[in-house]
N, C-alpha and C positions, 0 to 999 in steps of 0.2 A: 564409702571410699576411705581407705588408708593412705595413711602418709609416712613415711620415714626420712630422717633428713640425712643427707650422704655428703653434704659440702655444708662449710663454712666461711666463708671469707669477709677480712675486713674492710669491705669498702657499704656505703649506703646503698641501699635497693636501688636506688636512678642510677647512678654508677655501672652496680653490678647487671645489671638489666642490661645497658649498651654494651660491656665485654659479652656479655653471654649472645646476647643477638648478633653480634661481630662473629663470635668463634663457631656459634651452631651453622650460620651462613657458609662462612668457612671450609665448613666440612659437607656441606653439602642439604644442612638439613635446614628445614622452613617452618619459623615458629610465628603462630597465631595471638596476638594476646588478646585474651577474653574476658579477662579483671584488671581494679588497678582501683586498690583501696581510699586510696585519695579522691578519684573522683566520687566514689560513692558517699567519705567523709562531707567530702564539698557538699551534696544535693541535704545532709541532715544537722542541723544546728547541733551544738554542743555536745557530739557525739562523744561517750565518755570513752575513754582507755583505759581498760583495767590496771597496766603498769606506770601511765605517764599523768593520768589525768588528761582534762581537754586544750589547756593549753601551749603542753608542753611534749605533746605527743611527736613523735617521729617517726612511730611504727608504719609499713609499708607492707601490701602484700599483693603481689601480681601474681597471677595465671597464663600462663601461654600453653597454648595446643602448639607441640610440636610432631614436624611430618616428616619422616624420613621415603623408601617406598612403598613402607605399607599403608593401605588407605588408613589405617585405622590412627589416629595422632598417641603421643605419649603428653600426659599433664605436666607439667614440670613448674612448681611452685618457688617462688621467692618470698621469701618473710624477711623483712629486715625491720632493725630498729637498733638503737645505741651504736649507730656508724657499724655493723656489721648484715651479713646478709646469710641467710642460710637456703638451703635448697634441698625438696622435696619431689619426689614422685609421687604420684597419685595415681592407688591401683585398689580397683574394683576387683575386687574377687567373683561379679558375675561376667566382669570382661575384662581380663588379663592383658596389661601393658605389654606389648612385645619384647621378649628379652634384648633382640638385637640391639633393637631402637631404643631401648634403657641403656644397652653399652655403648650405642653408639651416643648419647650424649653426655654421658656420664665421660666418655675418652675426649669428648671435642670441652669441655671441661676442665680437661685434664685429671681427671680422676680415672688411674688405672683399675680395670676390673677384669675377673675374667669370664667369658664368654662360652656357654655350653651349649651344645648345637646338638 
């Protein structure tokens, strides 16, 4: 799986996670979360962090399955750390993200893009 990050904003991943879950609702669409680095931090002792060390770590990274109409969901990742948050798609090249569904979250967003059908 590939990733490319298309947004940036500064607020912290818990932050940025409530606006995005707000705005994808919004517009209609229904996001699943499937990770959430923290608790996996939680289940292993002095997990190190390559940039923070372990006790000063802030880093954050959530997965949600998002669904628009088509069955198939779009991955859409959060990384955050240092009071900022960035966002990712996640696409398999042996099964292609829908474009729609990439523009349609990428607008509810607010990130304009355009759309080739």
């Amino acid at each position: 799986m590939t990733t490319s990050s298309f947004l940036t904003v500064d607020l912290p991943c818990d932050m940025a996670l409530q606006a995005t879950r707000k705005k994808l609702t919004q517009t209609g669409l229904r996001a699943l979360q499937t990770f959430d680095l923290h608790t996996v931090r939680h289940i292993q002792q002095d997990c190190p962090c390559p940039n923070h060390g372990t006790a000063d770590c802030d880093c954050q990274m959530i997965v949600l399955m998002v669904y628009g109409e088509t069955p198939e969901p779009v991955t859409l990742i959060l990384h955050g750390s240092d009071g900022q948050t960035r966002f990712s798609i996640g696409d398999d090249p042996s099964q292609q993200a829908d474009r729609k569904l990439v523009a349609s979250i990428k607008q509810a967003l607010e990130i304009k893009v355009a759309v080739s059908v």
